[in-house]
N, C-alpha and C positions, 0 to 999 in steps of 0.2 A: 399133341396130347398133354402135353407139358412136363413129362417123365425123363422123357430122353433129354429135355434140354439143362435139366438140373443138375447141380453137381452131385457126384454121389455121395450121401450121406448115410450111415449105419450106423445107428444104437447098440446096442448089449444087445436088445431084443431080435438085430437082424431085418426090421425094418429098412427099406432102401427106397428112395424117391425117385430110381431106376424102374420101377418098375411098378404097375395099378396095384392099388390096395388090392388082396382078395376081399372079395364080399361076404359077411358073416355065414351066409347060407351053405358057402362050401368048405368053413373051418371046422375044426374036428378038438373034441376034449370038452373037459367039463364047464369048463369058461364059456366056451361057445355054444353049449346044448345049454348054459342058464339063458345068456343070450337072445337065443331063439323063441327063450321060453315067454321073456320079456317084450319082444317083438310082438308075440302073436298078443298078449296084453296089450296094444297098442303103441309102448311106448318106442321112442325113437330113438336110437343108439349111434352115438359116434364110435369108430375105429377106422378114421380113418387116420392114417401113421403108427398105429400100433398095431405089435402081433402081438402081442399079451395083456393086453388089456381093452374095455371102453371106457367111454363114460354117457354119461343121462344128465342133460341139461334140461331146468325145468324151461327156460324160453323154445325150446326146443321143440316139447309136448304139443298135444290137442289141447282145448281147453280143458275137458273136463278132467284130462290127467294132470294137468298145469295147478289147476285148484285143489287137487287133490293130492300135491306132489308131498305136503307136508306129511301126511300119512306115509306115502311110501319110504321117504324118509326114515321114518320112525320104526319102519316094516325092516329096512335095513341095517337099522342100530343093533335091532333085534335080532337083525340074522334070518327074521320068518321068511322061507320061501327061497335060503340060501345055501345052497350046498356045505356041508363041512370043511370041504378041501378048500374052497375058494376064500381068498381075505379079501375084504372089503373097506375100500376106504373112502 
């Protein structure tokens, strides 16, 4: 599986290469219900080695979210559609 054979390694965050990522669908908090929210938008989220964080890569995307990634972007600067608690970088 490739976990077990790794040495173990721990962030601040508690991340450990000990053990499968969990899958966003079964994390809990505000981070994770924006998350979700972004998902069912289609776009595709990395987390995998963080517990507090993702990120959004645009090669990542479908096309039509790829072409359109500058918008989101700018949707982001703005905060539209971003919780208050949550920072954004």
């Amino acid at each position: 599986d490739g976990y077990s054979t790794l040495a173990p390694r721990a962030g601040s965050d508690g991340f450990s290469t000990l053990t499968p990522p969990t899958p966003i669908e079964h994390r809990r908090g505000t981070l994770w219900e924006h998350a979700k929210t972004l998902q069912k938008q289609g776009f595709f989220l990395d987390s995998s080695g963080y517990a507090t964080a993702f990120r959004i890569n645009r090669k990542h995307q479908e096309d039509d979210l790829a072409l359109n990634f500058d918008n989101f972007l700018q949707k982001c600067k703005d905060r539209e559609g971003i919780p208050d608690e949550l920072g954004c970088s």
